[in-house]
N, C-alpha and C positions, 0 to 999 in steps of 0.2 A: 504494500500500500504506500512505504513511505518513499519507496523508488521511484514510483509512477507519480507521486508528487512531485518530489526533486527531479526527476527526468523531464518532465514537464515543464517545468520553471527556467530550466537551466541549458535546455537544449534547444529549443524555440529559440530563446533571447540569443545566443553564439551566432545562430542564421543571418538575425540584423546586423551585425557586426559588420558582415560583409559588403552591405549595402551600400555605397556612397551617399552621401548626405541628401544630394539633389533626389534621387530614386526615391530616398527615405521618406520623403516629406513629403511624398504622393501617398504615400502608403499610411499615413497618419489616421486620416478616416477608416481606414479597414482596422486599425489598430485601436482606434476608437470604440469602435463598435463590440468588438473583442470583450473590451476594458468593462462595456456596460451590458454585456454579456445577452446580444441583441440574438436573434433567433431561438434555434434550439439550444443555444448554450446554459439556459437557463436550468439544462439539465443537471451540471457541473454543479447545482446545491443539495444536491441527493449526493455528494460524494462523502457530506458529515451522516447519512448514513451508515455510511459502513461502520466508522468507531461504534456506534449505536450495538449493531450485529454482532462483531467482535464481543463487546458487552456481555451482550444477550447469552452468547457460546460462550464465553471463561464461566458466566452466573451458571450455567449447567455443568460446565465441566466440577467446580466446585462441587452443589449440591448431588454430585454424583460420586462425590468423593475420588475420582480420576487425578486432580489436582488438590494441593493441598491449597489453604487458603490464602496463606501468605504468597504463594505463585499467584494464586490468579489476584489478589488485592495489586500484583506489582504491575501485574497485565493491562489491568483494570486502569489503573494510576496513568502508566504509557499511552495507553488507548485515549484517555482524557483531554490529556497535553496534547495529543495531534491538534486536536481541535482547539488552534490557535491562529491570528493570521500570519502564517507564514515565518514564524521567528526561528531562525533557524538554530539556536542553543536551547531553543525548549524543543525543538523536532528531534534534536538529538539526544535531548535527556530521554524524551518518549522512546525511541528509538533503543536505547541502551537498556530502559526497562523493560521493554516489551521482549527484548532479548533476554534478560537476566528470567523472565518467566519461562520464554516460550523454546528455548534451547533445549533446558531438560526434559520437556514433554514429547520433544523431537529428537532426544537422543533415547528418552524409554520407546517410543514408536518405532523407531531405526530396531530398537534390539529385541522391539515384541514383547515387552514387559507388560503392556496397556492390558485390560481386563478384556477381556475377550479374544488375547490373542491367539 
């Protein structure tokens, strides 16, 4: 999730770089519109969604006792802080917890520990 934000952020803008100034400043209204997120773009606010989801699945994974609670509370924590505009030392705090949780649940998964395996 948090690639596909920073890939997105980060990879678009390199593009204009290339622009020359004069070309650039045609392109300002398309950029514009972008900005105020004209069309279907409007779709792009279903993306705080997802932390939402995420949510939803660690609150199961706990009450299943799958994860212990202090995993999913760090999960849970991570997940939150996404939902920020864009600051990127709190993308990485989230980022750092959401790993400190989700690592061990994907290294019992790797080794078939998980209930049902």
């Amino acid at each position: 999730m948090l690639a596909v934000d920073k890939g997105a952020l980060t990879l678009v803008l390199t593009a204009f770089q290339t622009i020359p100034d004069e070309q650039f400043a045609g392109i300002l209204p398309a950029l514009q519109a972008l900005l105020d997120k004209a069309g279907w773009l409007w779709i792009l606010w279903l993306f705080l969604f997802l932390p939402v989801g995420f949510i939803l699945q660690t609150v199961g994974l706990i009450k299943d006792k799958i994860i212990p609670r202090w995993q999913g509370s760090v999960i849970i924590i991570g997940l939150l802080l996404l939902i920020n505009p864009d600051i990127e030392i709190i993308s990485s705090v989230a980022a750092i917890l959401m790993c400190i949780g989700l690592v061990p649940l994907g290294i019992r998964e790797l080794r078939g520990t998980l209930e049902g395996s």
